[in-house]
Structures are given as C-alpha cells and as structure tokens.
C-alpha positions as CSV (number, residue, x, y, z in Angstrom):
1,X,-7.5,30.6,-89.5
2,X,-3.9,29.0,-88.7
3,X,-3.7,31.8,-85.8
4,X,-7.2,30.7,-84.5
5,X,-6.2,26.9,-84.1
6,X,-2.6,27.8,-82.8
7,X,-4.6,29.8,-79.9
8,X,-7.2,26.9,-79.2
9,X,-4.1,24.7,-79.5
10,X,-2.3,26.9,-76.5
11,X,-5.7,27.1,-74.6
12,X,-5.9,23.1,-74.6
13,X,-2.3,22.5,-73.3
14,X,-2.7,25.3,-70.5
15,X,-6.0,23.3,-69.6
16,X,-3.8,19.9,-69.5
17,X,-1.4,21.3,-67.6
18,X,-3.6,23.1,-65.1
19,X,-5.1,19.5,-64.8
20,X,-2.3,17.6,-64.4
21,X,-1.1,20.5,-61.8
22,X,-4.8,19.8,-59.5
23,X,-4.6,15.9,-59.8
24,X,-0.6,16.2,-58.5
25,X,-2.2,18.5,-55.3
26,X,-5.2,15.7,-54.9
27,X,-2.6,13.4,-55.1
28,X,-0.3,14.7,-52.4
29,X,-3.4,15.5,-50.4
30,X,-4.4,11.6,-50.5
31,X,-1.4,10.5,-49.6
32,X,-0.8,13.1,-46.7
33,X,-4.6,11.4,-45.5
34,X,-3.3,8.0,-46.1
35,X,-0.4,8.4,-43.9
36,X,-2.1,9.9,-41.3
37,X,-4.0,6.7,-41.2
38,X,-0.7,4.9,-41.6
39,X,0.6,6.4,-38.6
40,X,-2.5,5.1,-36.4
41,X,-2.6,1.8,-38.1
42,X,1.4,1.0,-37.3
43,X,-0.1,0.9,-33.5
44,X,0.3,-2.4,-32.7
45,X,3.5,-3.4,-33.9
46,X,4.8,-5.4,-31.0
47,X,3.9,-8.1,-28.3
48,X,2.6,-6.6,-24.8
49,X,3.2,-8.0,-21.7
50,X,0.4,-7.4,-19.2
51,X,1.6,-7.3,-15.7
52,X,-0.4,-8.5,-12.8
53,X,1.5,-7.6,-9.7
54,X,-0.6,-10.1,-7.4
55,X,0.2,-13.9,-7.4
56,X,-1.9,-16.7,-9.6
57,X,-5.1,-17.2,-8.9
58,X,-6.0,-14.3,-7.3
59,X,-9.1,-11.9,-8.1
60,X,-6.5,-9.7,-10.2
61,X,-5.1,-12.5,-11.8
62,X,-8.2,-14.0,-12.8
63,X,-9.7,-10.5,-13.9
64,X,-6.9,-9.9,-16.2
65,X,-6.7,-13.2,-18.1
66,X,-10.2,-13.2,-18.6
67,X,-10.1,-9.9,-20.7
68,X,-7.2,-11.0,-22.2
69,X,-9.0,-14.2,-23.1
70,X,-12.0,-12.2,-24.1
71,X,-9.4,-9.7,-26.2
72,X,-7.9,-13.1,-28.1
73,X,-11.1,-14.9,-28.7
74,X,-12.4,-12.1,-30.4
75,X,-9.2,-11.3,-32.1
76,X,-9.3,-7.9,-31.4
77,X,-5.9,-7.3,-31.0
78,X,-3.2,-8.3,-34.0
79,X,-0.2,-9.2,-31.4
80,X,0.1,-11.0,-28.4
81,X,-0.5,-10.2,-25.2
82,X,0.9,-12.3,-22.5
83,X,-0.1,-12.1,-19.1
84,X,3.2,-11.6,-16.5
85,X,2.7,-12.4,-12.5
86,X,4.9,-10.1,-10.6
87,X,4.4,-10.3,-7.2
88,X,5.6,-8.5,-3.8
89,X,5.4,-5.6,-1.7
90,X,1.5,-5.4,-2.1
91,X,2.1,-4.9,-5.6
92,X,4.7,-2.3,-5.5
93,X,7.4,-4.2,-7.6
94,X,5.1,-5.2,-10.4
95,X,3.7,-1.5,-10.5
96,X,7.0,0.0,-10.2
97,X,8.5,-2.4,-12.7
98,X,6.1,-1.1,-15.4
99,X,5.7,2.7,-14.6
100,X,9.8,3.5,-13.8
101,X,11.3,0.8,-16.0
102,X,8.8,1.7,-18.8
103,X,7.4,5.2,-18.7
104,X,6.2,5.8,-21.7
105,X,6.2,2.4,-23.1
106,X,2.5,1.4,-24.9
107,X,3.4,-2.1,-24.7
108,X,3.2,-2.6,-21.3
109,X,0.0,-2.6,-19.2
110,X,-1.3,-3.4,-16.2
111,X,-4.3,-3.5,-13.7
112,X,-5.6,-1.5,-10.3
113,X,-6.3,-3.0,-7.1
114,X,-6.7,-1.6,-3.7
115,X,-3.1,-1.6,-2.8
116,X,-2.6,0.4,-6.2
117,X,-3.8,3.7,-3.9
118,X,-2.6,2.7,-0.8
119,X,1.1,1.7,-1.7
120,X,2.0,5.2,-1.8
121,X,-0.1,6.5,0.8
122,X,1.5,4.5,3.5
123,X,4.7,4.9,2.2
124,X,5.4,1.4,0.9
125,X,5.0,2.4,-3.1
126,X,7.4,4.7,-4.7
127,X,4.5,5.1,-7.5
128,X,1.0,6.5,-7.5
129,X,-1.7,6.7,-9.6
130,X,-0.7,9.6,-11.0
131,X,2.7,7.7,-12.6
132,X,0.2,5.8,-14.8
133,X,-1.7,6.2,-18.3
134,X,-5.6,5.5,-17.2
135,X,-6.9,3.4,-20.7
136,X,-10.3,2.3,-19.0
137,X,-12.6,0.7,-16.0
138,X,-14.5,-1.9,-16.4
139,X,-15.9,-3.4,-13.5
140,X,-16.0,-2.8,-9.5
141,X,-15.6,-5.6,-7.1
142,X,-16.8,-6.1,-3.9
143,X,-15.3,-8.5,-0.7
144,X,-16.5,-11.3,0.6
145,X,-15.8,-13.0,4.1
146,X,-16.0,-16.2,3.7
147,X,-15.4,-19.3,6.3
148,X,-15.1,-23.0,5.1
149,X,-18.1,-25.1,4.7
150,X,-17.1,-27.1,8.4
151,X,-16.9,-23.8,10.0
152,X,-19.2,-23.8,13.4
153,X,-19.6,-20.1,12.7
154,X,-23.5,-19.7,10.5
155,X,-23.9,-16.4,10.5
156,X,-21.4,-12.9,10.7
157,X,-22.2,-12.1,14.1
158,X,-22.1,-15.0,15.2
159,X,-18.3,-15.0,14.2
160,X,-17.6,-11.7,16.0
161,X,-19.1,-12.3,19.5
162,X,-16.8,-15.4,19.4
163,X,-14.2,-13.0,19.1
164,X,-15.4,-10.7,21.4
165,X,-15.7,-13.3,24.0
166,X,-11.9,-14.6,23.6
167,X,-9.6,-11.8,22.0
168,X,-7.3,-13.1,19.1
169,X,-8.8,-16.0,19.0
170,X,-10.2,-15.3,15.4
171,X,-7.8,-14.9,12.6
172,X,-8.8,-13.6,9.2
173,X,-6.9,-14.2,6.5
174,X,-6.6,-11.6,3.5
175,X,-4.4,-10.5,0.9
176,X,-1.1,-8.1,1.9
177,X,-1.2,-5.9,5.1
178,X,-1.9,-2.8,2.5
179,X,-5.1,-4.6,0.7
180,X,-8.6,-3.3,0.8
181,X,-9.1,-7.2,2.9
182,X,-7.0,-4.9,5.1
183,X,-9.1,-2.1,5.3
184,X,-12.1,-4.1,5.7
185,X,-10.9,-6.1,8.4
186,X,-9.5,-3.1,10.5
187,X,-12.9,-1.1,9.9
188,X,-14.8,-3.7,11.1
189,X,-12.6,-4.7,14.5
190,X,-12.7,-1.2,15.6
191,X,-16.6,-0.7,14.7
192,X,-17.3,-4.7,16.3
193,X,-14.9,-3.3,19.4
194,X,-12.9,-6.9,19.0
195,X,-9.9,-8.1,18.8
196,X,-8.6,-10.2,15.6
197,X,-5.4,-11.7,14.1
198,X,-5.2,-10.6,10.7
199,X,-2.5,-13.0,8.6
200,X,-1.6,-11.5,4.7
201,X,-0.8,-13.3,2.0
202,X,0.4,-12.9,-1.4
203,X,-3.2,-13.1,-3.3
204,X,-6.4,-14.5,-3.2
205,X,-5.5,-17.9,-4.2
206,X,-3.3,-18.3,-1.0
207,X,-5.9,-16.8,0.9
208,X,-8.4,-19.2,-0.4
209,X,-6.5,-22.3,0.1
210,X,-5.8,-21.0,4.0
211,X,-9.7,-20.9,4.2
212,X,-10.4,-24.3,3.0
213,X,-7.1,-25.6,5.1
214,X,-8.7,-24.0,8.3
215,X,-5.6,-22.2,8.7
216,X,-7.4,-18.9,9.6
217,X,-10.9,-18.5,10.9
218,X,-12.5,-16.9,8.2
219,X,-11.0,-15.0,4.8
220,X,-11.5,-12.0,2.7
221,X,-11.8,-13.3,-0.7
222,X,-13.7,-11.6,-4.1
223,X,-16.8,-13.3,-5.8
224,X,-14.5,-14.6,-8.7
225,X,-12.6,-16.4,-6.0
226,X,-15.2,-17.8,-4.4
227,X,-17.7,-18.2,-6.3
228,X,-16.7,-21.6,-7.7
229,X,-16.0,-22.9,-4.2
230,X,-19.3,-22.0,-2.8
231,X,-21.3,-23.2,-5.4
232,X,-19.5,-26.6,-4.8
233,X,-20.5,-26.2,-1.1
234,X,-16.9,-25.9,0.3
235,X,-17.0,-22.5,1.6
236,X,-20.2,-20.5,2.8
237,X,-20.2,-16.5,2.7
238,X,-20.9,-14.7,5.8
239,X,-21.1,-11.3,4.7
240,X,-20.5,-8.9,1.6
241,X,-18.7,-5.2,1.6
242,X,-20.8,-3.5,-1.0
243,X,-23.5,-1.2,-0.2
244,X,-26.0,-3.1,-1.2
245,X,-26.3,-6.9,-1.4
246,X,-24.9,-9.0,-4.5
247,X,-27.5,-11.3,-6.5
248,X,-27.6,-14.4,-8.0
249,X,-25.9,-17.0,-5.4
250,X,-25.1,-14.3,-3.2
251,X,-28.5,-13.1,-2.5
252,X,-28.8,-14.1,1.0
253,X,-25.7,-12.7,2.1
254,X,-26.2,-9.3,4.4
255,X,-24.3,-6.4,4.0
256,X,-21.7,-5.6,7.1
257,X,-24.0,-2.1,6.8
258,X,-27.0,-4.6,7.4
259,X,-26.0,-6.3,10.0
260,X,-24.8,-2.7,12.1
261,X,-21.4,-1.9,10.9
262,X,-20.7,0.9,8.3
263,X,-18.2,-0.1,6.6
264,X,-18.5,0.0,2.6
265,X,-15.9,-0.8,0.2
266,X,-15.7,-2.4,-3.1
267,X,-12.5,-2.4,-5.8
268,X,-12.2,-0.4,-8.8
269,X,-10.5,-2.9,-12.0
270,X,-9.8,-1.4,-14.8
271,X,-6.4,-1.9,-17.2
272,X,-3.6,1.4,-16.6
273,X,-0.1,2.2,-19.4
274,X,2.8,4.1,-18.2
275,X,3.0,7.8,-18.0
276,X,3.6,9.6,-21.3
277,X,2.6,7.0,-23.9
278,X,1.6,8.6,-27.3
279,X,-2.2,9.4,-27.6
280,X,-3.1,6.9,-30.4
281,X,-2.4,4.3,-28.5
282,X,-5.0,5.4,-25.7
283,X,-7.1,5.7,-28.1
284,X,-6.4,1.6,-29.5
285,X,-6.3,0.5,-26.3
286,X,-9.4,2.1,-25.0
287,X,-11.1,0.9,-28.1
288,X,-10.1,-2.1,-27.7
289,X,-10.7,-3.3,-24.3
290,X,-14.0,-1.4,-24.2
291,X,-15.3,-4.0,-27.7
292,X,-13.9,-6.8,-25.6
293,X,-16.2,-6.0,-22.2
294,X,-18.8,-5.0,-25.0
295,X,-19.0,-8.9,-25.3
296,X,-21.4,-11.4,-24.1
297,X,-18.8,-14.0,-23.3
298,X,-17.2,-10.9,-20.9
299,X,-20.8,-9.9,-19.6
300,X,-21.5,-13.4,-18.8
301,X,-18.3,-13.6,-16.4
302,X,-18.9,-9.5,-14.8
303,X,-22.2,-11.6,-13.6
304,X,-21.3,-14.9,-12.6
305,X,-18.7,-12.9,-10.5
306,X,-21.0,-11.1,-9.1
307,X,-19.4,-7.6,-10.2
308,X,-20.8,-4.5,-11.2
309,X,-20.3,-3.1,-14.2
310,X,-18.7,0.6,-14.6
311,X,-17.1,1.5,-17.8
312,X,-14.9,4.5,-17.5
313,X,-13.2,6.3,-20.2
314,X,-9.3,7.6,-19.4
315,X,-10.5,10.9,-18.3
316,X,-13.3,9.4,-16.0
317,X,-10.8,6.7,-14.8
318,X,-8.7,9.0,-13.3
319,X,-11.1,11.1,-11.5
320,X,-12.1,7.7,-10.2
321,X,-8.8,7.1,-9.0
322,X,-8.6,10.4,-7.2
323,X,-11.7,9.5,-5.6
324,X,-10.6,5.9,-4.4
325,X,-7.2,7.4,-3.3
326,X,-9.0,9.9,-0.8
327,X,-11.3,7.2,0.1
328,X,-8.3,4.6,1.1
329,X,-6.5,7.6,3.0
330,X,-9.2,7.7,5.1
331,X,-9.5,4.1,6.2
332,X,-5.8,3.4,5.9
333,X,-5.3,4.6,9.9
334,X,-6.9,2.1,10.7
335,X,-4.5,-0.5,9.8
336,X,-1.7,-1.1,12.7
C-alpha cells in the first residue's frame, strides 16, 4: 500500500512539473506576442516635422495644414506634427532637404505637387519620386484661371483674342516656371497660337495677391485658393483644367477642352516619407492619414475646394506617380 501512494505521489509531481513546464512555454509565447505588439506600438515616439516646400498660403500649404488639423482634432496621432514652409527652386530644396538629409527618417514627411515630377525631369531637382516613401493620396486638384473681379475680360476667349490681337500684352501669373500653372499656360499658348508673358512666383498666395493687385492679366490659381475670393466677388473664374467641369460655385465655369483647347491637367496631393523607412511606420502613417480623410470635417473641405477625391494606398500611389511623371514629360517641352 505504502508503494501504491509513493507511485501516485511521483505521478502527481511529474504532472506539476509538466504543468508548470507548459504555462513557462505559454508564458514566453505571450510575451514574444506582446512584444511584437510592443515593437509597432513604440511607432510614434517623436515630433514630425511636415515639410511643405511651397510658400504660405499656397494650394500646398493650405492642403497640408488642413490634414494636419484634421489629424490633431481628431487626435489621431500621439506627437506633434508641425508644419515647416521650405521654399525655393520649385520645391527642390524642401524635397531635397527631406529625401537626402533624411532618407530613411519616419519623422519627416512631406507632400507632391506638380513640380514634384517635373523637378527632375528638366533637370532642376536632384530627387525624384522614386527617392521617396509613397504613404497615401488623397485628393486631385484641378487649376483655375482666374482674373480679378474689375477685369474687362468676361469670358476665356475673350481673354485670348486680346492676346492674339496684341502679342505679350497678356501676362499670366502662376506658381514657379516648373509648375503645372506652367504647363497649362504653355499648352494653351501654343494650342490658342498666341503669345503671353508668363511671371512665376513662389506659391499660390503670391500669385493670388498679383491677381487682385492687377499686376498680371489673369492667374493660375487652385479652387482652395480661390474659392474664398470668388465667393466674396473679388475674383471671377474664366476657365477650369479638369476634364470635366467642377460643381458647386464652379459650375458655370467651361473646361479649356470646352471651349476648343485640349489641354487637361489636374494635381495629384497625397503625403510622401523618405526612402527606406521601416514598414510599420507605412503602415501608421497610412492608417493614420487615411482615418483623418475618412472624416467629415476633411470631406467637407475636399468639397468646398472643389477637389476630387482619390484615395491611394502606397503601392497605388506610386504607380500614380509613374503615371503623372510620363504625363509631365510630355507637356514639359512646352515650357521655354
């Protein structure tokens, strides 16, 4: 009998141990889980700085503090992110600043614009698309062409037999020589057969206040430029890039394909990393910027801008910017 309970003694301490041996392996398997998650969950652990490499006030500018706005109201990101203007060289020096000063650095971001693609296709960029981290698109924007409220010019023809009758006697004002304003504005002198004066600036908020100032004839300006300004009254639209016309306040305004000219642009926006930063925090930062546009407060500004909403993940987004690289090669002879 002592022999029996010695055995079911040695049989109940095996069991214990066996036990204690499976709760040590759950153990380490929880905590090899938890760390993973760990890992992802240490993304964010600093400030970002945001570059916008066009001046204050322009459709970039403007575009980028909104979803940084939206991003903070709806607390969707734990640190800071603090919108830098780094202007010059069409946008070359803010770009350059974040993909050769900070390649694979997660903390820095910035946006796309038309001179993003044809920087380095003229030469004028020492980066490309391809030096960049695509997170996500959100939006295309079209151009408008715009001419102050006093302007004697009613409609877009109108504009261009004027300058057909008297070369360079128009001037159009646009931002940077290297801008989609650019492309338009060539495109549509050689398809019109005239001859204009077209004057760059740093942004759209220069090129707005040379509008109102009746410095240039007419501008190229985006709908969140101008929309404020012609909903006051102060400037009328003559015109619209897209392939289709805009809605809401825009409605009336043709398409240059409308009114004979086939020229059709609009600008991709979307928010770009460095080269090389680590996958998780693609995955944060898509996640993150696609809850804020996911937001009514966002949807309410993509339509009283008059944009059109395209939400592209990474992959998509750089296909996209393939696509509006070709697309810029092809107009960019145009520009003198």
């Amino acid at each position: 009998m002592k022999k029996h309970f010695r055995m079911i003694a040695i049989l109940a301490t095996l069991m214990l141990l066996l036990g204690s041996l499976a709760g040590c392996g759950s153990n380490q398997a929880q905590g090899s889980n938890s760390g993973t998650g760990a890992a992802a969950a240490d993304f964010p652990k600093k400030n970002f700085e945001f570059i916008v490499p066009m001046g204050a006030g322009g459709g970039s500018d403007v575009f980028c503090r909104t979803l940084v706005k939206t991003v903070d109201d709806n607390k969707l990101c734990p640190t800071t992110i603090t919108i830098v203007n780094k202007p010059g060289g069409s946008g070359s020096i803010g770009w350059s600043y974040v993909a050769k000063d900070h390649k694979g650095n997660p903390y820095e971001l910035s946006t796309v614009s038309s001179s993003f693609y044809t920087g380095p296709i003229s030469g004028q960029s020492p980066v490309s698309y391809k030096d960049f981290t695509h997170i996500i698109a959100v939006a295309e924007d079209p151009t408008l062409l715009v001419v102050p409220a006093n302007s004697p010019y009613q409609t877009m023809e109108q504009l261009l037999e004027a300058a057909k009758a008297k070369p360079d006697s128009i001037s159009a004002g646009g931002s940077s020589g290297l801008s989609m304003d650019a492309v338009v504005f060539y495109a549509l002198s050689e398809s019109a057969g005239v001859q204009m004066k077209y004057v760059p600036f740093a942004g759209g908020g220069e090129t707005m206040t040379a509008v109102l100032g009746g410095h240039v004839t007419f501008g190229f300006l985006g709908p969140s430029e101008a929309a404020a300004q012609i909903e006051a009254g102060k400037m009328r639209a003559l015109a619209v890039s897209t392939e289709d016309r805009a809605g809401g306040l825009l409605a009336d305004v043709p398409t240059l394909k409308e009114i004979g000219h086939d020229v059709v642009l609009s600008q991709l926006r979307g928010v770009v990393a460095p080269a090389d930063i680590p996958q998780e925090a693609v995955d944060y930062l898509h996640d993150m910027f696609k809850k804020a546009v996911d937001t009514p407060a966002w949807k309410e500004f993509v339509a009283n801008n008059f944009m059109e909403e395209e939400i592209m993940g990474p992959e998509e987004f750089l296909k996209a910017s393939e696509k509006q690289s070709e697309m810029y090669a092809k107009y960019l002879d145009k520009i003198e």
